[in-house]
PAZAPA-4460 file (N, C-alpha, C; in steps of 0.05 Angstrom, whole numbers, plus 32768, in hexadecimal, padded with zeros to 4 digits):
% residues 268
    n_x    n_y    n_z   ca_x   ca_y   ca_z    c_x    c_y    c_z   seq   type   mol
   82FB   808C   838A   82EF   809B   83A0   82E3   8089   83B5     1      X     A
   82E5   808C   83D3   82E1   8079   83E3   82C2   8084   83E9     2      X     A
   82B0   806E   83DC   829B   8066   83DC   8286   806D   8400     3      X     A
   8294   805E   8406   8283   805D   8424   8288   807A   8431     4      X     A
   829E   8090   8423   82A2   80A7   8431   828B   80B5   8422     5      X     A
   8284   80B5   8412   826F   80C1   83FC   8252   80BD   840C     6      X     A
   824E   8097   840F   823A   8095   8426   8234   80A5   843D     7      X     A
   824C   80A9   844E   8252   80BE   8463   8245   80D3   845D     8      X     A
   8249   80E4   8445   8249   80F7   8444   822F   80F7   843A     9      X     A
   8224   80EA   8432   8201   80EB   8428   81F4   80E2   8441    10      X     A
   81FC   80D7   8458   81E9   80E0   8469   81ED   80EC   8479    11      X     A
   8206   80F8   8482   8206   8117   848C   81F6   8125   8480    12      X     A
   81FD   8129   845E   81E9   8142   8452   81C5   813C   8459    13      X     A
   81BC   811C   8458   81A6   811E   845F   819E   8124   847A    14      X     A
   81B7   811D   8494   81A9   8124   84AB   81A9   8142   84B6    15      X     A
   81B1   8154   84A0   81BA   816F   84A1   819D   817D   8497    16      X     A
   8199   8167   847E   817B   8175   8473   8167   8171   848C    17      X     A
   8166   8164   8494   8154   815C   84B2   8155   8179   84C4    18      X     A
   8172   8183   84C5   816C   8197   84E0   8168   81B5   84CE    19      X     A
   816D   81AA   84B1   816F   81C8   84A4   8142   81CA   849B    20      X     A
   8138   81BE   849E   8115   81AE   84A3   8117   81C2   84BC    21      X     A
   811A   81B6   84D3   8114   81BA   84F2   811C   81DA   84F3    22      X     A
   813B   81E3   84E4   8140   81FD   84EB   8133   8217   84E6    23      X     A
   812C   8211   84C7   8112   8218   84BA   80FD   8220   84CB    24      X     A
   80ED   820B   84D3   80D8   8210   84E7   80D9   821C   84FA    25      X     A
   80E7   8211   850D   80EC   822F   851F   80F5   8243   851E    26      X     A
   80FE   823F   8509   8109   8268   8507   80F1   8274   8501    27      X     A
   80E0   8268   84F6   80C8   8274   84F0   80AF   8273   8504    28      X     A
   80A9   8263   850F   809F   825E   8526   80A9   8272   8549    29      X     A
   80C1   8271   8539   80D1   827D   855A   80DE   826E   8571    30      X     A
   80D3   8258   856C   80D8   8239   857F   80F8   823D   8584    31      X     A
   8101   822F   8591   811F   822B   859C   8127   8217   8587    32      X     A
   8139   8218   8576   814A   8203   856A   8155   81F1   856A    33      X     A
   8160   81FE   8581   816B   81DD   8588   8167   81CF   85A1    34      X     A
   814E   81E1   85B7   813C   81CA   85C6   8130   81BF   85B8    35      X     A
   811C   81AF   85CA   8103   81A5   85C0   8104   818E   85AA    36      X     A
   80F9   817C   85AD   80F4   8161   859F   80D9   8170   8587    37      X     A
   80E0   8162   856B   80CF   8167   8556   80B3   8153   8557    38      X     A
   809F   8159   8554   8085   8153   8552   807D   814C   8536    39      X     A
   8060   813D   8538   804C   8137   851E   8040   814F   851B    40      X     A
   8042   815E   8504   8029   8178   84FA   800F   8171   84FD    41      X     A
   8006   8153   8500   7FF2   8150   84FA   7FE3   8147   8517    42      X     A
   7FF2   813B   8521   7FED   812E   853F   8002   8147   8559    43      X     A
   8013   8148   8552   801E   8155   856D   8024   8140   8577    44      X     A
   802D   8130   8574   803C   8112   857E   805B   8115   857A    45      X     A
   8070   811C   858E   8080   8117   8594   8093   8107   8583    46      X     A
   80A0   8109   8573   80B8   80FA   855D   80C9   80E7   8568    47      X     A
   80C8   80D4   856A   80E1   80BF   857A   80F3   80BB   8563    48      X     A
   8109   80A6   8562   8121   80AE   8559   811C   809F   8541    49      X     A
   8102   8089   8544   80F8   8079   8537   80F4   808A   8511    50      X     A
   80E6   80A2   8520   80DB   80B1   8514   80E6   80C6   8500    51      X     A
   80FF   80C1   8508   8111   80E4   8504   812F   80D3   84F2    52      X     A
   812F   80B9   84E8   8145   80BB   84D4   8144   80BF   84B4    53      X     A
   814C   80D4   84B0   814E   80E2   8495   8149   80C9   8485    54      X     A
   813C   80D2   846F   8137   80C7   845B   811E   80AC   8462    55      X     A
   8136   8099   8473   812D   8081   8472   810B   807E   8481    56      X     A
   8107   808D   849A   80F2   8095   84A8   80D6   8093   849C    57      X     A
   80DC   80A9   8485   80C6   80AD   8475   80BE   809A   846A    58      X     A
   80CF   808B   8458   80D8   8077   8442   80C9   805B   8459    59      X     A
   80CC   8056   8464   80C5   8034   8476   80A9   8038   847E    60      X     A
   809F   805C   8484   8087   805E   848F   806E   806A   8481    61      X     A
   8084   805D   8466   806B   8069   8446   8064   8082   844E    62      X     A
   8073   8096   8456   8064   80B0   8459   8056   80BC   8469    63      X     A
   8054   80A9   847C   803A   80AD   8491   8044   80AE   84A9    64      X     A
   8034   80B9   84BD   8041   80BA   84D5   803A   80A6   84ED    65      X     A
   804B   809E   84F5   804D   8080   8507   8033   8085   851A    66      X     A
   802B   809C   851F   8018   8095   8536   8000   80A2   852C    67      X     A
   7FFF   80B1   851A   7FD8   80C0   850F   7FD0   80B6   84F8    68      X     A
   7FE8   80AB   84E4   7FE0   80A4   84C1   7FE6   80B1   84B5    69      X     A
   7FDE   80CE   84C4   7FE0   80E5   84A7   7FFB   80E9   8498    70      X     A
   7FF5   80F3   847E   800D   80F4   846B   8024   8104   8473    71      X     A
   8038   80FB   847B   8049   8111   8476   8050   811F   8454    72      X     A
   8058   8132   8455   805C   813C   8435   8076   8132   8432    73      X     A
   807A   8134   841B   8092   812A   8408   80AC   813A   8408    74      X     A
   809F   8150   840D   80B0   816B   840C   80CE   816A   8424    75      X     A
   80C5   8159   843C   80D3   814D   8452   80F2   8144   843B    76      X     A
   80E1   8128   843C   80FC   8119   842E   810A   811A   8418    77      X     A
   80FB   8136   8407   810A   813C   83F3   8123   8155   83FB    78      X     A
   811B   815D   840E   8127   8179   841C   814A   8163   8424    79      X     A
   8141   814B   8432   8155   8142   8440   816A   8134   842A    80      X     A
   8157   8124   8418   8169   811B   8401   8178   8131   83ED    81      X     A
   8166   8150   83EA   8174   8160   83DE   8192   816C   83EB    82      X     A
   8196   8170   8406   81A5   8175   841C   81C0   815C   8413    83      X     A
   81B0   8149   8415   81CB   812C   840E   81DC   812B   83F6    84      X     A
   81C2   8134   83E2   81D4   813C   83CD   81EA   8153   83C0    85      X     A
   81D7   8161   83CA   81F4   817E   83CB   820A   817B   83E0    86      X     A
   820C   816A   83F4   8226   8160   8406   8233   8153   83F4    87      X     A
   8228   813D   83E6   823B   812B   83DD   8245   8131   83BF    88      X     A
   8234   814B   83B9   8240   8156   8399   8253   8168   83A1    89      X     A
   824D   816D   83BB   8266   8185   83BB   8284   817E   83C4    90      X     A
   8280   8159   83CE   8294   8158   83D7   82A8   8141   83BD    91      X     A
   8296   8145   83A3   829D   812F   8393   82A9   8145   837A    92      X     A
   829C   8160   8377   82A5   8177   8367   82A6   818D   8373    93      X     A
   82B2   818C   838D   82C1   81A5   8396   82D3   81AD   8382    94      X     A
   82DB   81CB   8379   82E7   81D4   836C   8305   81D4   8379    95      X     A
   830D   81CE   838E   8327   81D0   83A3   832D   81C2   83AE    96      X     A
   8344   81B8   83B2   834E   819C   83CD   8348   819D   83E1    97      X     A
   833F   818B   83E6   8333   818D   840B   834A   8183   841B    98      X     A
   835A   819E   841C   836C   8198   8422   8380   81B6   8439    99      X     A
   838C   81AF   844D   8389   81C2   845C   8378   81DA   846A   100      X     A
   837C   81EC   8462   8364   8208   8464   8350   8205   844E   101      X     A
   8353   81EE   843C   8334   81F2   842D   8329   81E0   843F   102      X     A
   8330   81C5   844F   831F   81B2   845F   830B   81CD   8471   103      X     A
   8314   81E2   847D   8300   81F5   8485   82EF   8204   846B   104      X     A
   82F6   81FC   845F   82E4   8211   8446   82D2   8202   843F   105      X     A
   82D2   81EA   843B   82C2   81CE   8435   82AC   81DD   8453   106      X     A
   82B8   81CD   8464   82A6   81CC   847E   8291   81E2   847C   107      X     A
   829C   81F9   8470   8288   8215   8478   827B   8219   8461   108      X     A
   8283   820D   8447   826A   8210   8437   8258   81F6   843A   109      X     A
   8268   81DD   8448   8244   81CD   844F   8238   81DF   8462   110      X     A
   8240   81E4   8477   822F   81F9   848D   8218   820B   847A   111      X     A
   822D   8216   846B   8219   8226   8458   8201   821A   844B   112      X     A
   8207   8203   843F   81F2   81F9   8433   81D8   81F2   8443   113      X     A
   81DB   81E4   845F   81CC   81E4   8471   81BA   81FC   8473   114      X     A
   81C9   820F   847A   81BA   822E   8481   81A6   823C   8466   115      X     A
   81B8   822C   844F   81A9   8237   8431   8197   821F   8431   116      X     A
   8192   820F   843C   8183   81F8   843A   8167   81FF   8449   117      X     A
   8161   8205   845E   8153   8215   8471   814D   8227   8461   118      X     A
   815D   8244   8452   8151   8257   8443   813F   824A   8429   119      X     A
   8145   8233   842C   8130   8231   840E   811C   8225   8412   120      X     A
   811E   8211   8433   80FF   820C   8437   80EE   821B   8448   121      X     A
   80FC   8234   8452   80F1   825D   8454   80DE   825C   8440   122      X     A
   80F2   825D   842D   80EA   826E   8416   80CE   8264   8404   123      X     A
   80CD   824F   8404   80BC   823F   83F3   80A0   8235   840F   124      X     A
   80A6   8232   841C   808A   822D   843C   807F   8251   8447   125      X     A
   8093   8263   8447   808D   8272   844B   8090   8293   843E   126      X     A
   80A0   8291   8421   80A6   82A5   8410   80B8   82BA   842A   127      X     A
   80CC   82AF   8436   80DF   82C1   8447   80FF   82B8   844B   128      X     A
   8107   82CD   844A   8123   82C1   844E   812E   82C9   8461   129      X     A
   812A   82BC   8487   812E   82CF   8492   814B   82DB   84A0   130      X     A
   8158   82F7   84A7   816C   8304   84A7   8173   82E3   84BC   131      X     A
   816A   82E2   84D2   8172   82C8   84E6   8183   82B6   84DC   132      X     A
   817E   82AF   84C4   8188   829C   84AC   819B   82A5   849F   133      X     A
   8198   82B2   8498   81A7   82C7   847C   81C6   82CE   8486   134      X     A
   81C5   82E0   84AA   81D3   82F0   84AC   81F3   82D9   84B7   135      X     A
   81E1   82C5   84C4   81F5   82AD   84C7   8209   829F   84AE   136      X     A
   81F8   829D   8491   8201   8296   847F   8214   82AE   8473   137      X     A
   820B   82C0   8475   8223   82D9   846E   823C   82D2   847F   138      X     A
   8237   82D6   8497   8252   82C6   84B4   8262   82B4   849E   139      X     A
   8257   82A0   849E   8260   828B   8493   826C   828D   847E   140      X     A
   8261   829D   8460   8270   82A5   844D   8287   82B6   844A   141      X     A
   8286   82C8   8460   829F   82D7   8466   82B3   82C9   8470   142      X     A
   82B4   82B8   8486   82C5   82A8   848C   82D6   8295   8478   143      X     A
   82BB   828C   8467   82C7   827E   844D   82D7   8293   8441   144      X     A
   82D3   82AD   842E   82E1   82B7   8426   82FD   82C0   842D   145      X     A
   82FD   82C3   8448   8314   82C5   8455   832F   82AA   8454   146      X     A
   8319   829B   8457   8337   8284   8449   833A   8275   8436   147      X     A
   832B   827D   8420   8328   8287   8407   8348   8291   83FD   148      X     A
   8344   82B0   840C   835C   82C0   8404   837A   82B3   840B   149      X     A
   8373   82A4   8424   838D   82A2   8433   8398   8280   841E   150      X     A
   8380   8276   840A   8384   825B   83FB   838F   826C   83E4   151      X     A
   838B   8281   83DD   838D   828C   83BC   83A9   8295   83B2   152      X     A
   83B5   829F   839C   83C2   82A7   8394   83BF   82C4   838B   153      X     A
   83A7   82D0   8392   83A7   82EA   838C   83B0   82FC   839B   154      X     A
   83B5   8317   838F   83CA   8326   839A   83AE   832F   83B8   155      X     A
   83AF   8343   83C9   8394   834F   83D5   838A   8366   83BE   156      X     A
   8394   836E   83B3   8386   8382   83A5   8371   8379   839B   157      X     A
   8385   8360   8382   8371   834E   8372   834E   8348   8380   158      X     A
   835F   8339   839C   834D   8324   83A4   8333   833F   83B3   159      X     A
   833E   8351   83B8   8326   8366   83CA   8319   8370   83B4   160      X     A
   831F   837C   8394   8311   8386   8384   8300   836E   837D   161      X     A
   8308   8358   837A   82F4   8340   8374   82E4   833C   8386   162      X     A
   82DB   8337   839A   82D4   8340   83AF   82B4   835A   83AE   163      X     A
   82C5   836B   83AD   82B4   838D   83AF   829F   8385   838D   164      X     A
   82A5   8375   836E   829D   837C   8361   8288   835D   8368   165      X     A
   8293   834D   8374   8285   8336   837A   8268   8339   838A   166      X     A
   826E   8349   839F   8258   835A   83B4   8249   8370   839D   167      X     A
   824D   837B   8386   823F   8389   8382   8227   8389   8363   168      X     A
   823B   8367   835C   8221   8358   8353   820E   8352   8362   169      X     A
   8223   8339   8375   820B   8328   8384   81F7   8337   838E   170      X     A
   81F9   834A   839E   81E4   8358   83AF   81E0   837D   83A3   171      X     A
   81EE   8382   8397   81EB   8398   8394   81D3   83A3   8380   172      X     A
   81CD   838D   8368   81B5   838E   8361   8196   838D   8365   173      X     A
   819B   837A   8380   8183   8373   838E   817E   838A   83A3   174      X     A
   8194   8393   83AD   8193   83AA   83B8   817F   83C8   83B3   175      X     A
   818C   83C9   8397   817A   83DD   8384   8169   83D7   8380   176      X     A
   815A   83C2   8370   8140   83B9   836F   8129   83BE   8391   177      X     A
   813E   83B3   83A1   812B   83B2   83BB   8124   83D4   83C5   178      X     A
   8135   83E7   83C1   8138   8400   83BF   8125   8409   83B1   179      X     A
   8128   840A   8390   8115   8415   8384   80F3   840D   8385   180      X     A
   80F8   83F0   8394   80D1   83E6   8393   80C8   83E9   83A6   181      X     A
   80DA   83F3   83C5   80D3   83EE   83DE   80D1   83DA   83EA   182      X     A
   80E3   83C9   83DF   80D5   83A7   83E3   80BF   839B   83D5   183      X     A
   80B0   83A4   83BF   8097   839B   83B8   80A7   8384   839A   184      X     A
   80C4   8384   8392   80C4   837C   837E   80D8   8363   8384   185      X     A
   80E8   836C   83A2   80F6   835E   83A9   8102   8362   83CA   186      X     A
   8102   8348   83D2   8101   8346   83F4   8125   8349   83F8   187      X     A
   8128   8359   841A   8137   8366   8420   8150   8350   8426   188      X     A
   8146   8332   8427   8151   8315   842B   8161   830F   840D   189      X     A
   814D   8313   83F9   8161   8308   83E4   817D   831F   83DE   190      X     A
   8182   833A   83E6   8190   8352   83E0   81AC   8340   83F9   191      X     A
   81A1   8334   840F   81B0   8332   8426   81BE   8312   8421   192      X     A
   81AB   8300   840F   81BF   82ED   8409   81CE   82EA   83F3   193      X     A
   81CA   82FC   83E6   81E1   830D   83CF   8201   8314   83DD   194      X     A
   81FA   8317   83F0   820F   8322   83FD   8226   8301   83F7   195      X     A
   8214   82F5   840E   821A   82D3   840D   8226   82CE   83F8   196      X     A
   8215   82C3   83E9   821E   82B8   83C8   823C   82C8   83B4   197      X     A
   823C   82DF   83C5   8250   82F4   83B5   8272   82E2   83D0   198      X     A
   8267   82E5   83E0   8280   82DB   83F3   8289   82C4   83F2   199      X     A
   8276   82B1   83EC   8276   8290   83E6   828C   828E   83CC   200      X     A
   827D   8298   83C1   828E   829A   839C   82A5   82AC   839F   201      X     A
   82A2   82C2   83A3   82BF   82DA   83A6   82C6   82D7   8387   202      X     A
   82B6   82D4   8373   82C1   82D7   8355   82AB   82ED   8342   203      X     A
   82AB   82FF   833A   8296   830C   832E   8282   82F9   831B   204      X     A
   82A3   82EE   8305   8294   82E1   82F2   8280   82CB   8301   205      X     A
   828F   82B9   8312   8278   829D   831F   8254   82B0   8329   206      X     A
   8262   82C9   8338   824C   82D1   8340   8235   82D8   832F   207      X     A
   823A   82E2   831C   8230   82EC   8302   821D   82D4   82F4   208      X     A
   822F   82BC   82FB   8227   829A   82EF   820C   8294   8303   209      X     A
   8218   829C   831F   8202   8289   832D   81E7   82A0   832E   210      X     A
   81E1   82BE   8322   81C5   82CC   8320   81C7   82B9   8306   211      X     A
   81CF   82BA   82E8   81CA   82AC   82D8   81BB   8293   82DC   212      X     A
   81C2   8277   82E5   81BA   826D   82F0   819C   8263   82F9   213      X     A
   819B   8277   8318   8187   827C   8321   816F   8286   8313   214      X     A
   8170   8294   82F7   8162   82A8   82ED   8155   8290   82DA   215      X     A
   8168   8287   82CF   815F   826B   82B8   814F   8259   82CA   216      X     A
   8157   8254   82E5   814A   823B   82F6   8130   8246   82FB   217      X     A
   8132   8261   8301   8112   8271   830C   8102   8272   82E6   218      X     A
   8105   827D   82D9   80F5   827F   82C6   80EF   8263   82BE   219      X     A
   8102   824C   82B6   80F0   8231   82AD   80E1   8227   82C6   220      X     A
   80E6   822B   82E2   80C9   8228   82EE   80AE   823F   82F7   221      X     A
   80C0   8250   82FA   809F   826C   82F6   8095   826B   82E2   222      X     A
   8097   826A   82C8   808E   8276   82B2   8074   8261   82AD   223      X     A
   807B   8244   82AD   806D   8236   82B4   8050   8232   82BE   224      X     A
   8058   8237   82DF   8042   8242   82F6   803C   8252   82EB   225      X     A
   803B   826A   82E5   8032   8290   82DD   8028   827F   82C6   226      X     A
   8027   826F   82AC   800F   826C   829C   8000   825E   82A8   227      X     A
   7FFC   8246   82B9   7FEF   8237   82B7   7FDA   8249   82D9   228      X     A
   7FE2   8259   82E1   7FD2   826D   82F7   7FB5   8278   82E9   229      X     A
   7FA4   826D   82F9   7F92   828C   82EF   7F91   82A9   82F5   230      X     A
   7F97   82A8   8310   7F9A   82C3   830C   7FBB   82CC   8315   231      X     A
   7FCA   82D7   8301   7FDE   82D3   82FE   7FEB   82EE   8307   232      X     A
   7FE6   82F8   8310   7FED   8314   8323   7FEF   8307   833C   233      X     A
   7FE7   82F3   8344   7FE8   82E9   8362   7FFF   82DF   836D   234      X     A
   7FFF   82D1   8351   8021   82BD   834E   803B   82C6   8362   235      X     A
   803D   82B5   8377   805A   82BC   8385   806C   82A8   8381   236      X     A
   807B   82AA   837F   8096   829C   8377   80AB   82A3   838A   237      X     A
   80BA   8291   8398   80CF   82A0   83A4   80EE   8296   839B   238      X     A
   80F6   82AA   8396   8116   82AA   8385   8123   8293   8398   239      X     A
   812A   829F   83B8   8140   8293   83BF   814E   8279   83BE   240      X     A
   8136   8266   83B3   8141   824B   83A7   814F   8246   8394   241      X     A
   8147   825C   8386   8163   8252   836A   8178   8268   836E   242      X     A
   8178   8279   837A   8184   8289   8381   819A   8271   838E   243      X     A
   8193   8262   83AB   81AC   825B   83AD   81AC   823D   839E   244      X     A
   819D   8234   8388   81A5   821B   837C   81BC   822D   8366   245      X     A
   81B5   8248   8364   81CA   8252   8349   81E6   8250   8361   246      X     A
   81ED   8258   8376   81FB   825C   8380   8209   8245   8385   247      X     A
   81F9   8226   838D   820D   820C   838D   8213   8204   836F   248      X     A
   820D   8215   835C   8212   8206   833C   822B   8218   833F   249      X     A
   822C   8232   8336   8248   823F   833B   8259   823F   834D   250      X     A
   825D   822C   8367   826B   8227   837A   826F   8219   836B   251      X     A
   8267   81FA   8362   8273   81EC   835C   827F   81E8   833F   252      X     A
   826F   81F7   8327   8276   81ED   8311   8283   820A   8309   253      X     A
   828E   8222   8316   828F   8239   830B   82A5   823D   82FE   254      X     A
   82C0   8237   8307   82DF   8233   82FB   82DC   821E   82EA   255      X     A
   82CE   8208   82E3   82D1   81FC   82D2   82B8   8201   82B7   256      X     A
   82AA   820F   82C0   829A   8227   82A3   82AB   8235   82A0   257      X     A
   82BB   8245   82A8   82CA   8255   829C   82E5   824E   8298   258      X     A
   82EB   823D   82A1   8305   8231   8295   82FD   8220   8275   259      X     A
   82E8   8218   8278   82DD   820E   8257   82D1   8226   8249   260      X     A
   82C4   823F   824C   82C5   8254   8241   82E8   825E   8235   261      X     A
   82E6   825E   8247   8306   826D   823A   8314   8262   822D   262      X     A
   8318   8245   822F   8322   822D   8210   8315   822E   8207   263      X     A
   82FA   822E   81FB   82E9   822E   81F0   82E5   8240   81D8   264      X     A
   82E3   825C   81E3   82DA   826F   81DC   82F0   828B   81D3   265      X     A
   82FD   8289   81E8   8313   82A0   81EC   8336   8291   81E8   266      X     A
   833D   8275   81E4   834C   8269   81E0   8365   826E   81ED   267      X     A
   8359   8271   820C   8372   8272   8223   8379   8260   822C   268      X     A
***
């Protein structure tokens, strides 16, 4: 595997985690996205270019910021190194040849990851996932699915019932939950990126893998927090991070769990 393309591709993914940081913020803020030069939180000092290369930035300026001292958090360069690494795992265990109409399928689930990258530093800075975010990454997953179909061998029947039962895991449960609590048990964002994750995958069983997943990733870190809380009614947790870390595990490892289930187990 050519080495220096892997490089490539780890710092695209990190200079992606950089704008999926910035995109974050202003969606929440309201700010324009893609005017405006990024600032110190701490100073309001203006970012030069000095300032702003992924990873390394942080890394040369121990953390601190070139013109006030104060700390930047960690949370920065872990966001951008996490971003690098899901580019370069996805382009090392893609499940499909990057090859013709998947080279666009590739392209639009990094897009995606970007946009799920932003939803998870929403989710975790401000417990929101917002539709702004969300409704673009649905765009995006439809599009994927669409040439999806046009890559597959399934008949349309096949591929639309997989599809309809795929949409009515992913989101259809969260749906109900958000229904029956009013929202108090579950936000109207995680029901809407169900949608996503069901179009991304287009397989019931993967979909089925990546709430599994998510559910194991959220309980060994809530359960945790919720004992060690005192007052533990307070406790907020927000799903949508493992929600879409379940979603890049069954993108990538989902035909090959169940291709080892089924030798395995069912001896197909």
């Amino acid at each position: 595997m050519d080495t220096l393309l892997i490089i490539y591709v780890f710092m695209l993914g990190a200079a992606f985690g950089s704008f999926a940081l910035v995109l974050a913020d202003r969606m929440h803020t309201g700010r324009d996205w893609v005017k405006g030069r990024s600032a110190c939180d701490h100073c309001g000092h203006k970012l030069g270019p000095a300032d702003l290369v992924p990873l390394i930035s942080w890394t040369l300026q121990n953390g601190k910021c070139r013109h006030c001292s104060k700390r930047i958090s960690v949370f920065y360069p872990l966001v951008e190194l996490g971003l690098a690494l899901a580019f370069v795992g996805s382009y090392i265990l893609l499940p499909y040849d990057i090859s013709g109409l998947n080279i666009a399928r590739f392209v639009l689930w990094l897009l995606g990851l970007v946009i799920m990258t932003a939803l998870v530093v929403s989710d975790l800075k401000w417990y929101l996932l917002p539709s702004r975010l969300v409704y673009p990454l649905v765009g995006l997953s439809s599009a994927h699915v669409a040439l999806s179909y046009y890559t597959s061998n399934q008949s349309t029947l096949n591929f639309g019932l997989n599809m309809l039962v795929s949409l009515a895991i992913g989101s259809g449960l969260f749906w109900l939950l958000y229904q029956m609590s009013s929202g108090k048990w579950i936000g109207d964002g995680d029901y809407r990126l169900g949608v996503a994750m069901a179009l991304f995958l287009g397989n019931p069983f993967h979909v089925w893998m990546s709430l599994f997943f998510a559910s194991v990733l959220g309980l060994a870190v809530s359960v945790p927090v919720i004992v060690r809380a005192k007052d533990k009614l307070k406790v907020k947790i927000p799903f949508g991070p493992f929600l879409i870390m379940g979603l890049l595990l069954a993108y990538l490892f989902g035909e090959r769990i169940v291709d080892w289930y089924s030798s395995a187990f069912l001896f197909l």
